[in-house]
VEXKE-251274 format. One record per residue (C-alpha): residue in three letters; x negated, y, z negated. Coordinates in Angstrom, 3 decimals, decimal comma. Each point is the difference from the previous one (the first is absolute). Layout:
! VEXKE-251274
    aa         c1         c2         c3
   ALA          X          Y          Z
...
//
This chain:
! VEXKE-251274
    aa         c1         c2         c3
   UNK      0,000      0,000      0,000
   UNK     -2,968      2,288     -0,926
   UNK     -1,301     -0,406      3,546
   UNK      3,290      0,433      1,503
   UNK      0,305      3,575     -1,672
   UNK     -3,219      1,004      0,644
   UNK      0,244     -0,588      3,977
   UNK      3,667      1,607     -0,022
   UNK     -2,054      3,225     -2,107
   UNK     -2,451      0,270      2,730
   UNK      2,864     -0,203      2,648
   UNK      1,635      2,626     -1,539
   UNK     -2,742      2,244     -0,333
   UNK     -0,585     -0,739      3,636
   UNK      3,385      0,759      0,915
   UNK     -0,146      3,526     -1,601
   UNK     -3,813      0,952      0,801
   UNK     -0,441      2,476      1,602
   UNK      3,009      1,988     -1,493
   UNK      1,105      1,710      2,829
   UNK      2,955     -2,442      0,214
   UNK      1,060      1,690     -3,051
   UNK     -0,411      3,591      1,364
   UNK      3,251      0,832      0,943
   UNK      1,330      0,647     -3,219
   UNK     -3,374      0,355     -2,567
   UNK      0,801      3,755      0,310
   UNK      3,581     -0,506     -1,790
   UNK     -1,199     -2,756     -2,097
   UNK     -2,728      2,219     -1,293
   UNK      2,273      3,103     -0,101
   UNK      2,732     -2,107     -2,315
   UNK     -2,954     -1,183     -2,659
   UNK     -1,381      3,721     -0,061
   UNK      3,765      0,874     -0,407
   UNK      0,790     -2,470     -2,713
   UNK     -3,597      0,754     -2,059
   UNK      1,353      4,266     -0,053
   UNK      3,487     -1,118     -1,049
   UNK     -1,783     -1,473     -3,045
   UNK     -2,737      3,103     -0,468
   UNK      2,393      2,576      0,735
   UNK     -0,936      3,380     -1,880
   UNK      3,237      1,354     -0,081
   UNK      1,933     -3,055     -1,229
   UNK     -2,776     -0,111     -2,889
   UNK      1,146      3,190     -1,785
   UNK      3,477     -1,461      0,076
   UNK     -1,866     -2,969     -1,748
   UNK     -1,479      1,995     -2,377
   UNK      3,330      2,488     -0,962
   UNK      1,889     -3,914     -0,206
   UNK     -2,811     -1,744     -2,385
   UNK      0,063      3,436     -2,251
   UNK      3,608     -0,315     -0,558
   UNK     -0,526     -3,738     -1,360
   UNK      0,249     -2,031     -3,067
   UNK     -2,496     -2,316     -0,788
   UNK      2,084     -2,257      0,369
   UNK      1,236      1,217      3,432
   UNK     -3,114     -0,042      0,980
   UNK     -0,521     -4,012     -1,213
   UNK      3,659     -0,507      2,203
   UNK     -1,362      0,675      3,139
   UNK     -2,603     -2,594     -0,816
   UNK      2,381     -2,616     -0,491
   UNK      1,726     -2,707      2,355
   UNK      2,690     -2,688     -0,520
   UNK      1,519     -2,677      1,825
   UNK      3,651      0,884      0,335
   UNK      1,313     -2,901      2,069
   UNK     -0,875     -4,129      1,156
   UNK     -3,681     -0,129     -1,769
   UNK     -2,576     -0,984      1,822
   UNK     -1,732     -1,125     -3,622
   UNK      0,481     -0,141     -3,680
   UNK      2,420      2,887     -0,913
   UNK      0,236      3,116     -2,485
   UNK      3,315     -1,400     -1,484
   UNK      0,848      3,947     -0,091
   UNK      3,131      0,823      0,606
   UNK      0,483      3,679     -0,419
   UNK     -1,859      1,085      2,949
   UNK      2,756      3,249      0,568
   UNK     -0,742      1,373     -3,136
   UNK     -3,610     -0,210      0,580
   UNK      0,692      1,864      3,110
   UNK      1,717      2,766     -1,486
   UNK     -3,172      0,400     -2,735
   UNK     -2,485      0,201      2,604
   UNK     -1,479     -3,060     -0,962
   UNK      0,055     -1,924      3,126
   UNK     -2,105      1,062      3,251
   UNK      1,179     -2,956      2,449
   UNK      1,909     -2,561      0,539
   UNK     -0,405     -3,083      2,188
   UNK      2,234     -3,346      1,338
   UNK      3,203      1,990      1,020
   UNK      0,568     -0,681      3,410
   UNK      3,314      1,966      0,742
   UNK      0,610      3,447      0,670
   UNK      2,857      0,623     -2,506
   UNK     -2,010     -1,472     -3,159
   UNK     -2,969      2,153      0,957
   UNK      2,597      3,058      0,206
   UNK      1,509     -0,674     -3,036
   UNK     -3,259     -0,149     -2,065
   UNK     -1,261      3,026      1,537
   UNK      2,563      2,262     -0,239
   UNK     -0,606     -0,875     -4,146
   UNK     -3,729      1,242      0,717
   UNK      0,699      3,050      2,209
   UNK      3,379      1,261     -1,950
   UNK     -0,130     -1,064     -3,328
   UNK     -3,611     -0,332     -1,676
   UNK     -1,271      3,977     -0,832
   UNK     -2,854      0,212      2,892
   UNK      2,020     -1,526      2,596
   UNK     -2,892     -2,332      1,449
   UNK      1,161     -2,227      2,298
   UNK     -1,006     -3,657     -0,394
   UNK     -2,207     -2,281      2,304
   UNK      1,382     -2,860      1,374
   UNK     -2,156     -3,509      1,500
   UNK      0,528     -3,001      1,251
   UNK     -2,599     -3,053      1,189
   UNK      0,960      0,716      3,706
   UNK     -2,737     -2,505      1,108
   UNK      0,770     -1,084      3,602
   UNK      3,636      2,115      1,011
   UNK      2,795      0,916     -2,347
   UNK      3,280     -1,378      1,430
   UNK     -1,555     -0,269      3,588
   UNK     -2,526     -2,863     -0,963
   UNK     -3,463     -0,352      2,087
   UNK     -2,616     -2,577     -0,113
   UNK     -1,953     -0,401     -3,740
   UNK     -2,826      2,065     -0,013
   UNK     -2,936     -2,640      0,861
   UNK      2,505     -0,596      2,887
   UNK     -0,295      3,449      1,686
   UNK     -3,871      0,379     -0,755
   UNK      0,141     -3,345      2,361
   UNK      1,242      2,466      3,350
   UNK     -3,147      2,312     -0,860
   UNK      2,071      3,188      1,163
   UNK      0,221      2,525     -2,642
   UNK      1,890      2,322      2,049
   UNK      3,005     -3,069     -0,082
   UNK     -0,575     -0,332     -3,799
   UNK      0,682      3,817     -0,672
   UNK      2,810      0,223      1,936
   UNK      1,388     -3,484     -2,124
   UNK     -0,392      2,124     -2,911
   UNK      1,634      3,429      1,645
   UNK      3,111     -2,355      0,598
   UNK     -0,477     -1,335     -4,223
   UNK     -0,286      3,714     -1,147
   UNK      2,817      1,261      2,433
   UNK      2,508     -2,826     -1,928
   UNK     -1,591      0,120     -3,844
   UNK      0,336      3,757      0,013
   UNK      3,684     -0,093      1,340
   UNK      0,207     -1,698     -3,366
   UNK     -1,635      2,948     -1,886
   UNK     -3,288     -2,374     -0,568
   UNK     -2,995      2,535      0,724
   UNK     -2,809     -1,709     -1,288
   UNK     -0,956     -4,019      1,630
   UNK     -2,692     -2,175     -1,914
   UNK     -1,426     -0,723      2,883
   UNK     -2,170     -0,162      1,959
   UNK     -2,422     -3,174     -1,538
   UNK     -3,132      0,832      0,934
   UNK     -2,116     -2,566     -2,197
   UNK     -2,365     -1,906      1,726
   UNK      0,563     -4,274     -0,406
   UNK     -2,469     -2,444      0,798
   UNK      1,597     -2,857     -1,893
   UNK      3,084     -1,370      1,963
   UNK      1,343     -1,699     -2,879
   UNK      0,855      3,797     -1,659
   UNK      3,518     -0,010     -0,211
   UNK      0,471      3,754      1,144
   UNK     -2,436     -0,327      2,991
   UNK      3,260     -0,035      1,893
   UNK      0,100      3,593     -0,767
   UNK     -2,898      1,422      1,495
   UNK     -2,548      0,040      3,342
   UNK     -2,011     -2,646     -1,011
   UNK     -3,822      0,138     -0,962
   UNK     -1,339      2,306      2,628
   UNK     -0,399      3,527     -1,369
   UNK     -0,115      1,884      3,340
   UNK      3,229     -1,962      1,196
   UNK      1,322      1,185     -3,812
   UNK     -0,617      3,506      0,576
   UNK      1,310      0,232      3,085
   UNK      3,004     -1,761     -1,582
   UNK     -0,022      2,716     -2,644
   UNK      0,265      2,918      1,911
   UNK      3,139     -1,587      2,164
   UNK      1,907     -0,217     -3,456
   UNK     -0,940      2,680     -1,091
   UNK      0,846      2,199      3,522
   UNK      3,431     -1,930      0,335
   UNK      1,366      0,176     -3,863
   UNK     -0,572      3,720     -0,176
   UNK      0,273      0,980      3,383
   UNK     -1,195      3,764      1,017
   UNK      1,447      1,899     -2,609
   UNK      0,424     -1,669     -3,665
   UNK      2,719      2,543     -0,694
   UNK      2,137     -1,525      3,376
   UNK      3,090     -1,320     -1,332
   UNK     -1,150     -3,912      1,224
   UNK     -3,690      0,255     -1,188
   UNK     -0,764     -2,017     -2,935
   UNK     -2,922      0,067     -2,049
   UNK     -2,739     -3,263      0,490
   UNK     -1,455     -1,251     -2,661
   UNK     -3,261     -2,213      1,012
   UNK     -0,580     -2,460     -2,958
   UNK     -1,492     -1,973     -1,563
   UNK     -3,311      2,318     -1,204
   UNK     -1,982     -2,110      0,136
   UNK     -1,861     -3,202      0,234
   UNK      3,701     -2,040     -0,486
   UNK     -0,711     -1,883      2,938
   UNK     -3,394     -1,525     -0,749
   UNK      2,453     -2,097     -3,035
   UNK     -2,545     -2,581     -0,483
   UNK      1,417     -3,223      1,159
   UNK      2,345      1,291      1,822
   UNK      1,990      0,205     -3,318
   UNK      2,242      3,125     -0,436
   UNK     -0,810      2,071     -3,071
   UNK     -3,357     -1,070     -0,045
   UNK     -2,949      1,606     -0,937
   UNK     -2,621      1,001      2,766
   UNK     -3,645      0,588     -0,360
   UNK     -1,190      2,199      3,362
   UNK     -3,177      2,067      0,058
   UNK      0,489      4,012      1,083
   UNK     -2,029     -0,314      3,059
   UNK      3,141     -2,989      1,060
   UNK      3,001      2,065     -1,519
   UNK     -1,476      3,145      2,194
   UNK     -0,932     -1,960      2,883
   UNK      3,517     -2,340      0,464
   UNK      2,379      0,654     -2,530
   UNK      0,288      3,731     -0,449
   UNK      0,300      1,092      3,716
   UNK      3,485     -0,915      0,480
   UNK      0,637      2,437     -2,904
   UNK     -2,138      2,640      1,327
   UNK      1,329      0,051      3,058
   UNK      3,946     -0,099     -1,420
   UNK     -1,151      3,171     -1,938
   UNK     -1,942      1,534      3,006
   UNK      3,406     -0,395      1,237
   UNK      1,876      1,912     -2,353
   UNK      1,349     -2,564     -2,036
   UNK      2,481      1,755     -3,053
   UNK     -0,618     -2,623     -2,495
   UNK     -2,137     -3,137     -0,556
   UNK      0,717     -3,018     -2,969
   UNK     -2,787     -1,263     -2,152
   UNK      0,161     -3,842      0,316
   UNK      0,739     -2,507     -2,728
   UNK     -3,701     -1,806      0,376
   UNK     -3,285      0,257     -2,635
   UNK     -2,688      1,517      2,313
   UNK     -3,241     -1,092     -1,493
   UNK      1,313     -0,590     -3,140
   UNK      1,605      2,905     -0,251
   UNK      3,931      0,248      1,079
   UNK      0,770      1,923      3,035
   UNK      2,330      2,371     -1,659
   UNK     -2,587      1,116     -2,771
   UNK     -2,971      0,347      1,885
   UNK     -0,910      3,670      0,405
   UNK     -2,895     -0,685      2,810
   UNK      2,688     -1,246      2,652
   UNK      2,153      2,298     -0,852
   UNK     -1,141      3,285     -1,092
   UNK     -3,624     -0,188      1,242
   UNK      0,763     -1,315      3,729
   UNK      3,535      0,630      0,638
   UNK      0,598      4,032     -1,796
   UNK     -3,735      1,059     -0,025
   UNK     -1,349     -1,903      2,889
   UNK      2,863      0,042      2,597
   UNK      1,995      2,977     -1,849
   UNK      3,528     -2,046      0,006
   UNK      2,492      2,760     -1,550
   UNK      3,395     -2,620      0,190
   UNK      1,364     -2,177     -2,579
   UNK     -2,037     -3,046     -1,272
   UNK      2,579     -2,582     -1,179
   UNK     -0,218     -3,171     -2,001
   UNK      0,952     -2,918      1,414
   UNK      2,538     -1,756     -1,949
   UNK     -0,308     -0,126     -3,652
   UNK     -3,360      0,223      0,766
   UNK     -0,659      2,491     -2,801
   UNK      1,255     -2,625     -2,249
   UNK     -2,113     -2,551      0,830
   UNK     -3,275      1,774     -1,058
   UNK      1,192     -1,890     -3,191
   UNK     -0,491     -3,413      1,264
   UNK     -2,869      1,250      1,832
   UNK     -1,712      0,181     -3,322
   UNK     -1,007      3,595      0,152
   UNK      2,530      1,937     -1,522
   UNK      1,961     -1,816     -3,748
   UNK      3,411      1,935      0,420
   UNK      1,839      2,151      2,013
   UNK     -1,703      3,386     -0,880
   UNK     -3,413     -1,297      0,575
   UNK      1,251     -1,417      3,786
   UNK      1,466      3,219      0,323
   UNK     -2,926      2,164     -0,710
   UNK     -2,834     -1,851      1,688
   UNK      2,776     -0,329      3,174
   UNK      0,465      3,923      0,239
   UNK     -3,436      1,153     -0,703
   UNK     -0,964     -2,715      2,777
   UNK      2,283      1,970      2,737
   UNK      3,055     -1,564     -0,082
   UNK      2,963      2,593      0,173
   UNK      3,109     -1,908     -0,092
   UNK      0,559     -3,078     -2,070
   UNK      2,360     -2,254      2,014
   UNK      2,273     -1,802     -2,448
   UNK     -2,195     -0,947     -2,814
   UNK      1,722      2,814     -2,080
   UNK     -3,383      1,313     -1,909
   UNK     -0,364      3,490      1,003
   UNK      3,513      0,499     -0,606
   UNK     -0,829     -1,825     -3,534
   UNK     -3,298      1,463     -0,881
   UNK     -1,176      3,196      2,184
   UNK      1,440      2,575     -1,724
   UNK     -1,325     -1,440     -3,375
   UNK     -3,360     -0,275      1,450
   UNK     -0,023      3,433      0,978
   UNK      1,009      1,234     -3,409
   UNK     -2,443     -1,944     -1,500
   UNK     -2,688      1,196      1,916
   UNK     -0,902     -2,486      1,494
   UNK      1,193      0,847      3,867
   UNK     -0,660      3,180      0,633
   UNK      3,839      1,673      1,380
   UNK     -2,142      1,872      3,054
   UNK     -0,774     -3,438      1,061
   UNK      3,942     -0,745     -0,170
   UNK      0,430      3,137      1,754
   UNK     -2,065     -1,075      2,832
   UNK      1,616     -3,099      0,710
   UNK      3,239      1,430     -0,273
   UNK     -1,237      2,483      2,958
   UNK     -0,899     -3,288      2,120
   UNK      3,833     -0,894     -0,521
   UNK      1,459      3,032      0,479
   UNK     -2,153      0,445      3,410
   UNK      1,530     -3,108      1,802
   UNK      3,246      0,557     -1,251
   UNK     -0,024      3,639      1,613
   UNK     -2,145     -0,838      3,062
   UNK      3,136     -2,616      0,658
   UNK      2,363      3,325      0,121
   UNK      1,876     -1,605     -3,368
   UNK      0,647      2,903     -1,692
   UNK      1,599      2,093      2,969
   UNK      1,649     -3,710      1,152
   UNK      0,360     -1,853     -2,826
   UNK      3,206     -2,619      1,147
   UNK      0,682     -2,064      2,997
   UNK      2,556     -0,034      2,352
   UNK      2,248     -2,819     -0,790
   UNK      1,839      0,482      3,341
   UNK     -3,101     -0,659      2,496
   UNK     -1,110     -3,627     -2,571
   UNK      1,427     -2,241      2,182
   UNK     -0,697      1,272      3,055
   UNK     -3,654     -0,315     -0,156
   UNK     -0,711     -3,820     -0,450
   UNK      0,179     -1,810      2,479
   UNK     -0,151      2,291      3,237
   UNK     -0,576     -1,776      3,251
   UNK     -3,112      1,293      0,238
   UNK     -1,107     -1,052     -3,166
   UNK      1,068     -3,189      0,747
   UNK     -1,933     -0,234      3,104
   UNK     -2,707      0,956     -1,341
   UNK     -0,181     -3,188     -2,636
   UNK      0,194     -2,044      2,635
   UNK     -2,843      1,670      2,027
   UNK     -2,018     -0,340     -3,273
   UNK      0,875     -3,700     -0,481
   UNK     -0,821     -0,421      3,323
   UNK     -3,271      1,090     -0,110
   UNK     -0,966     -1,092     -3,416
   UNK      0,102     -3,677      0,848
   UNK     -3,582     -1,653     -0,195
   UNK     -0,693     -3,314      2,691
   UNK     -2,174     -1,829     -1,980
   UNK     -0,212     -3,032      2,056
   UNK      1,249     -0,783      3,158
   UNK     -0,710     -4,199      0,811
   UNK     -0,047     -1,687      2,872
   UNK      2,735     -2,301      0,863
   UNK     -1,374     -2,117      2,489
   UNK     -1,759      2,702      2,776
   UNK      1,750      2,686     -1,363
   UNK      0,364      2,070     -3,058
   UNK      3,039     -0,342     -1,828
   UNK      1,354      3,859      0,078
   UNK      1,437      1,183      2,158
   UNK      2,687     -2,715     -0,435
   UNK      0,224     -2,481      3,038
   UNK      3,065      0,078      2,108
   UNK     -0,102     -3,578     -0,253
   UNK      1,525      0,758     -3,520
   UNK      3,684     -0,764      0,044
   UNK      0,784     -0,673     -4,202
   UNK     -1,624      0,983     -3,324
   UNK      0,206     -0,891     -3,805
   UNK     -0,122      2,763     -2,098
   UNK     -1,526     -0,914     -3,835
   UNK     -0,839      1,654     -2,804
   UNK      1,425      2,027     -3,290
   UNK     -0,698      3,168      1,903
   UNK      1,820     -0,494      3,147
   UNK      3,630      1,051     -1,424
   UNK     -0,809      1,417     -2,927
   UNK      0,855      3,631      0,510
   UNK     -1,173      1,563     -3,926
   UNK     -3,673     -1,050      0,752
   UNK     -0,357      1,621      3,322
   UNK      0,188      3,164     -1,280
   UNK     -3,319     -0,399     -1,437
   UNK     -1,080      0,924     -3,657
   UNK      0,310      4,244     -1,012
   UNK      3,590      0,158      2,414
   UNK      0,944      2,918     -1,259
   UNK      3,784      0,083      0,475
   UNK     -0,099     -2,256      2,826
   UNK      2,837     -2,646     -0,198
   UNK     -0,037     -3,979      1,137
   UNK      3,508      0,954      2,226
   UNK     -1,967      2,065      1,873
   UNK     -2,240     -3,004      0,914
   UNK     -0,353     -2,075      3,430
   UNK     -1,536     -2,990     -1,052
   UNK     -1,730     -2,276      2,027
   UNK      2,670     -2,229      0,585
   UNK      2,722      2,273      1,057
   UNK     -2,587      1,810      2,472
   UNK     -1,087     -3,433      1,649
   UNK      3,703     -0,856      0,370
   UNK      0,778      3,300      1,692
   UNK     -2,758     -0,814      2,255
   UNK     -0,629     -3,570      1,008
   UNK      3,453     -1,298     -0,892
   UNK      1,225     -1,868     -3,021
   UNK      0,166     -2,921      1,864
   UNK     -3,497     -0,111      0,645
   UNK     -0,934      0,874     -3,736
   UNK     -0,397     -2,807     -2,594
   UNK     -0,852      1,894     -3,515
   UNK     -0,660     -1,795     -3,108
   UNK     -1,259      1,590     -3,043
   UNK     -2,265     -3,097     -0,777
   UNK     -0,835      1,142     -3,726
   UNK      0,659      2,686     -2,170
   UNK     -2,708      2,760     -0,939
   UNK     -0,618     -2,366     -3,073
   UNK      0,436     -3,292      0,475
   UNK      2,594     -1,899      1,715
   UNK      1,580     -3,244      0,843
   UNK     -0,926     -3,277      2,156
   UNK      3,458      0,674      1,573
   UNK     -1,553      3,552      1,497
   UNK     -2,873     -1,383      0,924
   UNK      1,371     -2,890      1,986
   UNK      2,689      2,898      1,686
   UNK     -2,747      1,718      1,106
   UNK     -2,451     -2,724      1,196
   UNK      3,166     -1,177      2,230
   UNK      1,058      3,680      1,130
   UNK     -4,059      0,024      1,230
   UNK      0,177     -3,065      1,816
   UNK      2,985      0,504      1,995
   UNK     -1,062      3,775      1,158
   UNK     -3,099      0,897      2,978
   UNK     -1,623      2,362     -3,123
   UNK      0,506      0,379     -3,364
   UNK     -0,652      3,521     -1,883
   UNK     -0,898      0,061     -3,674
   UNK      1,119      3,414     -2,173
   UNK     -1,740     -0,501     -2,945
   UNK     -1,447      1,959     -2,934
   UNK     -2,147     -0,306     -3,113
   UNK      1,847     -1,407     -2,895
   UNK      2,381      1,983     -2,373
   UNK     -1,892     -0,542     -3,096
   UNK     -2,858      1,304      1,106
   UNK      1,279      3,090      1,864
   UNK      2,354      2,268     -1,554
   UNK      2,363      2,282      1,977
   UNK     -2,138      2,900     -0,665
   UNK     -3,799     -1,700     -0,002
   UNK     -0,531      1,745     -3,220
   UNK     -0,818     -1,988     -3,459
   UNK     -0,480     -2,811      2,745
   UNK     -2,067     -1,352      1,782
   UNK     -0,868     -3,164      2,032
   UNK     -2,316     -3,011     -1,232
   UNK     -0,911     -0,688      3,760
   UNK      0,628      0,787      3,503
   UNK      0,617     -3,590      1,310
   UNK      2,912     -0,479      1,089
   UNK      0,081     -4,306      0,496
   UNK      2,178     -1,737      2,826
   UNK      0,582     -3,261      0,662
//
């Protein structure tokens, strides 16, 4: 496999050396990063900062620091419940998994009419590969090697997520995998960093278009920074051990180039990176990514990741986590509930210094007006509907599916290679779990894709060759199975001219999402 990816990296640098096959549109790309890196550096808009962050409470100030899960978690929850009247204190600076218009309206019409400074709340989503419009997984459309394809994927994702009111996608991945057995490798480009940044940039360019402040831009939100990739093992959550002159030479470049870019926000990652968790290491990200690369968005946690500084071993409770997370660089603690619970107490105590609050409430308040959410703070619950699913959008998935699909072998029946199919051809057996199985086509991350929506296998070879002519058998189920499916499908194979196999690796060892999973091998045995 490590060969294979290294040939298709050379291929693609091939394919776009020399860039003039990019030249049409490098002026606009490069216009839209310059124009994304002023919205979040703008002079004027900083004074309105400043008059806001005067006008404060402390523990204002801790609120826009804060972020809760207020719909289907995606991990361990809060158990709050009383999210509204946090709202109306100023205690909470974003919310994340609500996917409709209406709920996001309702909660932010608490934020913008009814807490004292009227700041309007932020709200994300994991819009990972499409919202409602659903495109190939991420490793998927690396595999076509055309950014300009990928950003316009992710135009169509921001176009339907912020017809929702969601302004702010974790997403892109840019973390570099060289283990296959990683159970979120699914997510990103692969291991090559120059295919990564290019990668990067096409997230970045399609999520928040030319103008963050557009009405369908949406904030990216490269993660995971950094190293979570290198897991060792393969193992998710696992530590990594990589030298500086590696992390600058393969794994930080994706990054760089997302920020280059004008990426809003970025998300620490869950991992220890040389012993040292990602979210309380101040050399990643203060050093490199503020004083190095002068990043002025939002760096958020990833989930409960502030809270897991405990288990880490480097922090004994909740105020220590907090602490050595915020003096580390981390603005925005995503669910784990400790700013909320220990910021303002560290402050009084001395011990956090409030102009270091103040700062990263600045960083908030920067993306949230660079995404024009104080002038245009709700979403039109009229147009919702009306933007998933467009034709073209449609069309497009296909185009992407189309040209994400990887030939890996092609054998030789007899003097000729099997694809394309012979004429001769008349009947086929269909086997596998996967080919009517419309939930797992969607792919892990889907957003709010849905299985209805789905043309399996099946139904498309039927349309096309016939049912007549179509034998399907499942043969086994994802785990296990029975003699009985086995024999069905031996027989269906038998009786047809080919046989096609839609298969996958088993459901233990891949979750829907890759993440807290991963795979104890890539063998996938036949016989």
């Amino acid at each position: 496999m490590t060969s294979l990816l290294c040939r298709s990296a050379i291929a693609a640098f091939l394919l776009f050396f020399p860039f003039t096959r990019l030249s049409t549109s490098s002026r606009e790309k490069t216009s839209a990063a310059t124009a994304a890196r002023a919205a979040l550096s703008d002079t004027a808009k900083e004074k309105k900062i400043d008059e806001l962050v005067r006008k404060m409470t402390l523990e204002e100030k801790v609120g826009q620091l804060v972020q809760y899960s207020a719909g289907q978690p995606t991990g361990p929850g809060t158990g709050r419940t009383d999210y509204e009247d946090m709202i109306r204190k100023g205690e909470v600076g974003a919310l994340f998994n609500i996917t409709t218009a209406h709920q996001v309206n309702a909660f932010q019409h608490i934020a913008v009419e009814q807490s004292r400074l009227h700041i309007p709340l932020l709200f994300g989503l994991d819009v990972i590969h499409g919202f409602r419009t659903e495109f190939p997984i991420p490793l998927g459309l690396a595999t076509t090697w055309d950014p300009d394809l990928v950003e316009q994927t992710a135009r169509v994702a921001a176009r339907e997520a912020s017809s929702s009111g969601i302004r702010w996608a974790f997403s892109p991945m840019v973390d570099i995998a060289r283990d296959a057995r990683w159970g979120r490798m699914a997510e990103g480009a692969g291991e090559d960093p120059y295919l990564g940044e290019l990668m990067a940039r096409a997230y970045v360019r399609g999520y928040q278009g030319t103008h963050l402040d557009a009405p369908d831009s949406i904030a990216a939100c490269p993660k995971h920074f950094v190293g979570y990739g290198a897991a060792e093992g393969g193992r998710d959550y696992n530590s990594t051990e990589i030298s500086e002159h590696t992390l600058r030479q393969y794994y930080l470049p994706p990054f760089h180039a997302a920020i280059e870019e004008g990426a809003a926000t970025l998300m620490s990652a869950f991992n220890a990176l040389d012993g040292v968790p990602s979210s309380a290491k101040p050399f990643t990200v203060t050093e490199i990514l503020r004083k190095e690369w002068g990043f002025q968005g939002i760096v958020d946690s990833d989930y409960t990741a502030l809270a897991e500084l405990i288990p880490h071993g480097i922090a004994n409770d909740g105020a220590t986590a907090a602490r050595k997370a915020f003096f580390a660089g981390v603005d925005m603690d995503m669910v784990s509930s400790l700013y909320h619970d220990h910021l303002a107490k560290l402050v009084r105590s001395g011990e956090v210094p409030e102009a270091a609050v103040d700062e990263a409430v600045r960083r908030v308040l920067r993306v949230k007006i660079a995404l024009g959410l104080f002038e245009n703070p709700y979403t039109d619950e009229t147009k919702e509907a009306g933007a998933m699913l467009q034709t073209d959008s449609v069309a497009l998935a296909r185009t992407a599916a189309e040209e994400s699909f990887v030939l890996l072998k092609n054998s030789s029946v007899g003097a000729s290679p099997l694809l394309p199919l012979p004429g001769t051809a008349k009947t086929f057996a269909l086997i596998g779990p996967l080919a009517n199985d419309r939930g797992n086509m969607l792919g892990s991350w889907a957003g709010q894709g849905r299985a209805q929506d789905v043309i399996t296998l099946r139904a498309a070879l039927n349309e096309r060759i016939g049912s007549k002519n179509l034998r399907y058998a499942k043969g086994a189920e994802f785990l296990g199975g029975t003699d009985d499916q086995l024999e069905e499908a031996v027989k269906a194979a038998e009786q047809s001219d080919l046989a096609i196999l839609a298969l996958r690796i088993r459901e233990d060892d891949l979750s829907s999402a890759g993440l807290a999973a991963s795979v104890r091998n890539l063998c996938i045995t036949t016989h």
